[in-house]
N, C-alpha and C positions, 0 to 999 in steps of 0.2 A: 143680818145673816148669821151672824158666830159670834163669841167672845171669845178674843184669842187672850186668854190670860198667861202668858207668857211669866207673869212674876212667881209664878208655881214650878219653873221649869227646872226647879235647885231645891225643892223642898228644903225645909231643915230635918234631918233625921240622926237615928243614933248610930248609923253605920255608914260607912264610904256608898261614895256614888255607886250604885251596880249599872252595869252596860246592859244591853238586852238576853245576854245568855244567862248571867247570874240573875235577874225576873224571874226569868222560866225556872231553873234550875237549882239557886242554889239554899241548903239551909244556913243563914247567916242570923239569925236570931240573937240580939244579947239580952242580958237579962233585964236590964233596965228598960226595952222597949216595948211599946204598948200595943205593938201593930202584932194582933193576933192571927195564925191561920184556922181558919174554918173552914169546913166544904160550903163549896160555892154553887153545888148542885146537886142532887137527888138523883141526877141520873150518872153519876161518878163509875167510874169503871172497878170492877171486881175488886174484894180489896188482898188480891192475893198477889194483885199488879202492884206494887209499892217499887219508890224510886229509894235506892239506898245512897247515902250518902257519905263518904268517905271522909277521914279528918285531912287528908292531905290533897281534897279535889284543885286541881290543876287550877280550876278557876277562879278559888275562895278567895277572896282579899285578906292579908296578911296581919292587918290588926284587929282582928276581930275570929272567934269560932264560931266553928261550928256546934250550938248545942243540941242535945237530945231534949226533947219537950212530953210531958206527960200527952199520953196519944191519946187524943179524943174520938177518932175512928183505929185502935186495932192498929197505929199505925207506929214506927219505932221514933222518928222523925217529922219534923214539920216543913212545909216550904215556907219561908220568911220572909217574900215578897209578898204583895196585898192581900191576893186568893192561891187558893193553893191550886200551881195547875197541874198537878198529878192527879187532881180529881178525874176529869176528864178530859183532858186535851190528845190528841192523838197519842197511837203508842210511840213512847220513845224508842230511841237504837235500840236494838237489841246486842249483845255480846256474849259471850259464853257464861260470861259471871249476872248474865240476869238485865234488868234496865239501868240505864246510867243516864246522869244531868243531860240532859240535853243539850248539846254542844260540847262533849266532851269528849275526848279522844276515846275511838273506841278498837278492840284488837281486832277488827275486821276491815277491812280495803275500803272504807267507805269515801276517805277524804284522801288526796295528795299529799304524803307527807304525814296524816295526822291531820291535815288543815281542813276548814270549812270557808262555805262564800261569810257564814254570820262571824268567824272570828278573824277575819280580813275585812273590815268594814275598809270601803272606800268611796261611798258617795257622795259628792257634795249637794248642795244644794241647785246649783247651776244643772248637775246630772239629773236629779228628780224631776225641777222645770221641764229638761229638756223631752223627759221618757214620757211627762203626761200633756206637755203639750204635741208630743211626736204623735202621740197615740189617739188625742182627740181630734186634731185637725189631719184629715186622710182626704178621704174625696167626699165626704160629707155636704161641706159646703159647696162644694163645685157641682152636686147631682141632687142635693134633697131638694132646695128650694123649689122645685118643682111640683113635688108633693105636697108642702107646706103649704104654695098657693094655691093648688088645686081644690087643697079641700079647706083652707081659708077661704077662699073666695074671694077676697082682696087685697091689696099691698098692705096697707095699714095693721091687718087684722093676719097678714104673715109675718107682720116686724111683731107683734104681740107676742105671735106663736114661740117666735123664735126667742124672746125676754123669757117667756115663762117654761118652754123647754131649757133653758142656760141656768136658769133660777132652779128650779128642782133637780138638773144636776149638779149644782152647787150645793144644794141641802145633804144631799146623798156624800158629797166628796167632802165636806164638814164632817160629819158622822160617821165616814171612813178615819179623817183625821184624829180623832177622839179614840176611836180603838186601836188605831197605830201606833198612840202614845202610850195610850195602858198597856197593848199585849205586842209590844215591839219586835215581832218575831218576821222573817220572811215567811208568804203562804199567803197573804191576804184572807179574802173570807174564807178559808178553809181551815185556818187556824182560830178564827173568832167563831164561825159557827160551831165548831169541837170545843171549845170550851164552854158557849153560853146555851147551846142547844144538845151537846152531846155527839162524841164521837161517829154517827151513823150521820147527822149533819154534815160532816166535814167531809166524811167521807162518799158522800153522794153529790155533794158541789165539787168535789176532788173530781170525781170520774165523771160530771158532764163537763167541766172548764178544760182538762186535759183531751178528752174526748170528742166534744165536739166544739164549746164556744170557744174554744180557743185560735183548735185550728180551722174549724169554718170561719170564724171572722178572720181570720189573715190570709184563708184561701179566695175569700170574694177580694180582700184590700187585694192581693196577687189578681188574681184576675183584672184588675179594673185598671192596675199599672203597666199590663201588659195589652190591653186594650187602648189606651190614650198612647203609649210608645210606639205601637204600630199606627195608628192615628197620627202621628206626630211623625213620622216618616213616609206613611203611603200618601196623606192629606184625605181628599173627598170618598176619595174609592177604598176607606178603610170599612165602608160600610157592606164591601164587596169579601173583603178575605175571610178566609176560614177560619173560623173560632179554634181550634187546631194550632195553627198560627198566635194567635193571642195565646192560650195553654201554654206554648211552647216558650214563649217571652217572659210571661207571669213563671215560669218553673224553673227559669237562669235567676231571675230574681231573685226567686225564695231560695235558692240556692248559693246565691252572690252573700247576701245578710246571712246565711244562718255559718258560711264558714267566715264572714268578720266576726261573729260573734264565738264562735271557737277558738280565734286567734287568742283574743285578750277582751279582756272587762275594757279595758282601756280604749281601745279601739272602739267597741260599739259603741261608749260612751261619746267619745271625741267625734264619731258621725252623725248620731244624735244632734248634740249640740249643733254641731253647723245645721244640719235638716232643719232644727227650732229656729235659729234666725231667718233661714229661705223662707220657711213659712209667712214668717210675721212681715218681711219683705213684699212678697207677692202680693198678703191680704192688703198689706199699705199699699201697694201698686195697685192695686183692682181698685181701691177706694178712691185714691187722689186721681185716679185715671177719670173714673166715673162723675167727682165732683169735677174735674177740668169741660169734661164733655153737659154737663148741668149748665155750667156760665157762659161757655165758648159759645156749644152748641155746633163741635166740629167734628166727624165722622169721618171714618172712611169711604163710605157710600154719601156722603156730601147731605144728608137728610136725617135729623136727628130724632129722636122720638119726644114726643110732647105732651104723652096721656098724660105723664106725671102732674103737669101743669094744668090742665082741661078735666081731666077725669077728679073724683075723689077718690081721697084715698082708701076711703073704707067702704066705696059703691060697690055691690054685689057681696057683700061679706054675710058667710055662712051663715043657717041660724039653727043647723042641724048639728046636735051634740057628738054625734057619730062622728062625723066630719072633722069637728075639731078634734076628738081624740086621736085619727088618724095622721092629722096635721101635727101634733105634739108629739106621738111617737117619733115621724118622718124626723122632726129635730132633735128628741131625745138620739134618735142614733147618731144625728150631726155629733153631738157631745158626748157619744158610748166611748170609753176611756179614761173617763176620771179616777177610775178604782186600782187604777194597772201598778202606780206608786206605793200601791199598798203588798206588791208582792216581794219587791224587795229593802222593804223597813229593815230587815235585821241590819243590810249593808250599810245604811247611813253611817256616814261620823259620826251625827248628832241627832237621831232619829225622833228625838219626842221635839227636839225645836225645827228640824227639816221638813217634817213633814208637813205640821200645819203652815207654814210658808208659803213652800212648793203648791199645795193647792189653793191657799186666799192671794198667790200671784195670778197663777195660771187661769183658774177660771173667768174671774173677771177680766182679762185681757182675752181671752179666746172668746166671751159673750160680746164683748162691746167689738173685737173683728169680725162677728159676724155678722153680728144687727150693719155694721157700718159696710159691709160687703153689701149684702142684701138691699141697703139705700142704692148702692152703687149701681146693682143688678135693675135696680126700678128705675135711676134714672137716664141709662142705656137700652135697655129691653121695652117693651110694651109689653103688659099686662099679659099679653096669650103669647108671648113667645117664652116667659118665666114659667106659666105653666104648663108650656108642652115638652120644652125641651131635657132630655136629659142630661147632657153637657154643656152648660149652661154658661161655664166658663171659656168652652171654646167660641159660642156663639158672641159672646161678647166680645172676646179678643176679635173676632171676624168682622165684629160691625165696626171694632174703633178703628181697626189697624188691619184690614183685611187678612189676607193669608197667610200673611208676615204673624200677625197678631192670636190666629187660631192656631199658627203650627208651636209660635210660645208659651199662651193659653196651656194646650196639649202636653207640651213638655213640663210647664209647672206642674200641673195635675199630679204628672207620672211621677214628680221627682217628689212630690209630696205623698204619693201612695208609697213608695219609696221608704221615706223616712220614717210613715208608719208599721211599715211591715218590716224594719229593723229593729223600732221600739216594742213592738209587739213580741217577735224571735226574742228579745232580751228576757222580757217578764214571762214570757210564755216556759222559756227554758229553766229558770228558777222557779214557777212552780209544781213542774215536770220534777225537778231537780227535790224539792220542798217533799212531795207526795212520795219518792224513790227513796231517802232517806228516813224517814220516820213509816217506810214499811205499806204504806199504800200504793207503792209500786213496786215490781220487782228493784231487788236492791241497786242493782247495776246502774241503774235511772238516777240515784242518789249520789254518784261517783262524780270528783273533780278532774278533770283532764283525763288525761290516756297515760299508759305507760311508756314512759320514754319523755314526757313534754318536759318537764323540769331540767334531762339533760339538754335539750335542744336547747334551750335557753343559756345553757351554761356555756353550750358551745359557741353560739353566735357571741356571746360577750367577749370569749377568746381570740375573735378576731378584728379585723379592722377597725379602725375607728367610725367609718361608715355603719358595720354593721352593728355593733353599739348603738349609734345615735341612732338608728332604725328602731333597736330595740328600745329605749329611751320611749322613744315616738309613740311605739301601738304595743306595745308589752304589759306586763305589770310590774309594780315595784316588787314585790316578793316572788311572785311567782315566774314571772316572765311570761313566754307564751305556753299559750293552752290551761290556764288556771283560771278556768269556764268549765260550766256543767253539759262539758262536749255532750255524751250520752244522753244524754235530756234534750237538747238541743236538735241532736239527730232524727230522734224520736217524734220530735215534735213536728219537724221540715216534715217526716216521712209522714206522717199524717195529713197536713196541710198538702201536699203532693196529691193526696189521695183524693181530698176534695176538688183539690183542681180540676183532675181529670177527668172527677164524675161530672160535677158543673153545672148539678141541678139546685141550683142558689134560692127559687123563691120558694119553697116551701123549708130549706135552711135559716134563712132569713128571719121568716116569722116565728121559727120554732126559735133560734138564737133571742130574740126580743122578747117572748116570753118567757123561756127557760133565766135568759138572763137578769132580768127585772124581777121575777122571782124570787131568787136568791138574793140579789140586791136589796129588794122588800124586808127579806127575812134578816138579811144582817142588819141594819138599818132597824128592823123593829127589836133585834138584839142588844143593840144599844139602849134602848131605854128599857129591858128587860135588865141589864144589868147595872144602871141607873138604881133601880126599885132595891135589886137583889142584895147588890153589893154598894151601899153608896156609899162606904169609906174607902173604895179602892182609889189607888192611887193615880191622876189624871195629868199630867203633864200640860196637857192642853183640854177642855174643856166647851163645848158647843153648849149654846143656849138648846132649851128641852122644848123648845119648839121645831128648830130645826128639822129632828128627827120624826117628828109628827109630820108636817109638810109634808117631808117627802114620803111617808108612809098611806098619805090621805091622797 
């Protein structure tokens, strides 16, 4: 799949470690070192846009300057990281005195205090697991295999489907990891397309991921948490209430996540996590459930199903190409969320070693919960009840454990659409937050907290020892509460709101799957565009150059 070469993760070099702002930003140049900047693309933005840089910049590491470099474009100064991304990477802050480092304090209201989400890093490793396993296991599992086998045509030939949809989203989340590592900024593909395709790139996957895929896919995950909740309370006659009613549910939701994620980093972090274990709990329950009922042969309805035994398992299987592309997408969406951890790289501790972790953990545990659900589903269901039904989770629960079994079924589902549409609110608001700061949104969009949140913080420390350890609990260490990209956050609910209550999802749906894949395509083929371009850049982590073909082909 990858070569995680991890012994590159320390290079040796002639200057201290740079974090991910001094990459982007700073000139640290000494004389003795050989690692030159070049432009790294022909389509670089005007050269009248130059990044100036200061000998006493806040960020510069203290045993080493800043030098001035004979300019090979017109330029006064060089960038001294691998490529220079003042070529074209989006435009930086603006301030009165012109562009500045990226990440660097700037005289305008941008950040709280001066502070940013990239120079408060606080992610761990455990955090990133949690945000892309949060985000790929939603209700995917519990509603696609229906399509999978529809247009597989047989069990056998849908465990396939589902191996080779899991495998090409692992190619893609390798080849995400690879540019996480070189250009370690929050922004995901909107900051790799503006640097390897040019600023009108980033800027046009900026304005459909904030615009529509972002919040249409959290407005269908709402939708669908709010439909299994009412399920999950009314039982058989939920097929009787008003879609009105499910709106209404799906829009407490989207509204419960998006003010924990304006509390504190911390907080959405910490619910995350627990959601990651519920998850992998469930899939393990669905699976040991299904193999129990395989040997026992014990049901709620006392008659167990037996195709699995008697039928083959690859009898009726497709041999129409259509079919199976239809069936490959149906599980590509199961696994649409492996890119989400690339939105907030900057925040890592240790972003060139956290990342590629977080994805060669999570994908191979979320493929093999699936393929191992899906056995589960074949050997409780028959054959036409997997491809007709849409809740496929609850039918199950109904057949092992009757009522009792669908109204739990129902309640996972919810609590798992749940935990996606918190991880989702997370990444969605940092690159709301991402796009408002470097000037592709209004600025306001780029702002940390509210005014006022830092005192709040101050005050509750003043008081009790309860309210203390509260704060302790869901605060942050420096910031306390509200050192989130409220405004971004806001923005985001209020659009996802919108799709809710229009609610016309199937032609959203398939424009999301191509729009999205799309852009995925083209970052993805950006990697090996900048492979060719640049192949002394500096790589942390490093994917075999196949990878990125696979998923491309």
């Amino acid at each position: 799949m990858s070569r995680q070469t991890y012994s590159s993760l320390n290079p040796p070099s002639s200057h201290a470690p740079r974090d991910s702002l001094e990459l982007a930003s700073l000139a640290s140049s000494t004389p003795g070192t050989s690692r030159n900047s070049v432009s790294s693309s022909a389509s670089g933005i005007s050269s009248s846009r130059k990044v100036s840089f200061s000998a006493d910049d806040p960020l510069a590491p203290n045993d080493h300057e800043t030098t001035p470099r004979a300019p090979p474009h017109d330029r006064s100064f060089s960038v001294s990281s691998a490529f220079d991304f003042a070529s074209n990477l989006f435009p930086l802050s603006a301030t009165s005195a012109g562009y500045t480092a990226l990440g660097a304090p700037t005289s305008g209201p941008l950040d709280l205090n001066g502070l940013s989400l990239e120079k408060r890093k606080s992610l761990t490793y455990l955090n990133g697991l949690s945000l892309i396993v949060g985000l790929i296991i939603g209700s995917g599992i519990f509603s696609s295999p229906s399509q999978v086998n529809n247009n597989a045509g047989s069990s056998g030939a849908a465990l396939i489907v589902w191996a080779v949809a899991g495998i090409l989203a692992w190619t893609g989340a390798a080849s995400y990891a690879e540019l996480g590592g070189a250009i370690p900024l929050n922004g995901g593909a909107q900051v790799y397309l503006s640097k390897i395709f040019g600023e009108l790139a980033g800027f046009l996957f900026m304005w459909c991921a904030v615009f529509v895929l972002k919040p249409g896919g959290a407005a269908i995950i709402a939708i669908i948490f709010g439909e299994y909740i009412v399920r999950a309370g009314v039982g058989a006659d939920a097929e009787n209430v008003s879609s009105w009613i499910n709106k209404g549910v799906a829009l407490g939701g989207l509204t419960l996540v998006t003010l924990i994620n304006c509390i504190s980093t911390r907080l959405g972090l910490r619910i995350g996590d627990m959601f990651m274990f519920m998850k992998f709990v469930a899939l393990l329950g669905i699976t040991v459930v299904g193999i129990v009922v395989a040997v026992t042969g014990y049901t709620w309805k006392g008659t167990p199903n037996e195709e699995w035994k008697t039928h083959g398992w690859f009898e009726g299987t497709s041999s129409n190409l259509s079919n199976w592309a239809v069936a490959i997408y149906a599980g590509l969406w199961a696994f649409d969320g492996w890119d989400n951890t690339n939105y907030v790289t900057g925040e890592f501790l240790n972003p060139t070693k956290s990342l590629p972790r977080v994805i060669h953990t999570a994908m191979p545990l979320v493929i093999l919960s699936y393929i191992l659900a899906n056995i589960s589903y074949i050997f409780v269901l028959p054959p036409s009840s997997i491809s007709s039904s849409t809740t496929i989770a609850v039918h199950f629960g109904s057949v092992v454990f009757g009522p009792i079994g669908a109204f739990s079924l129902a309640l996972i589902v919810a609590v798992s659409c749940f935990g996606t549409l918190n991880a989702s609110t997370f990444t969605s608001g940092r690159l709301v937050y991402s796009a408002g700061k470097e000037g592709f949104l209004p600025e306001i969009l780029g702002r940390i907290g509210m005014p006022g949140t830092l005192e709040i913080g101050n005050r509750v420390r003043q008081r009790s020892w309860l309210s203390r350890r509260l704060l302790y609990l869901i605060g942050d260490e420096d910031g306390g509460l509200g050192f989130t990209p409220i405004n971004a956050m806001v923005f985001n609910a209020v659009l996802t709101a919108a799709y809710v209550v229009v609610g016309e999802f199937g032609t959203l749906v398939t424009f999301y799957g191509v729009a999205g894949y799309t852009f995925y395509f083209l970052t993805v083929l950006g990697l090996i565009v900048l492979r060719v371009r640049e192949p002394g850049l500096e790589r942390p982590y490093k994917t075999w150059i196949s990878t990125p073909i696979i998923f491309c082909c």
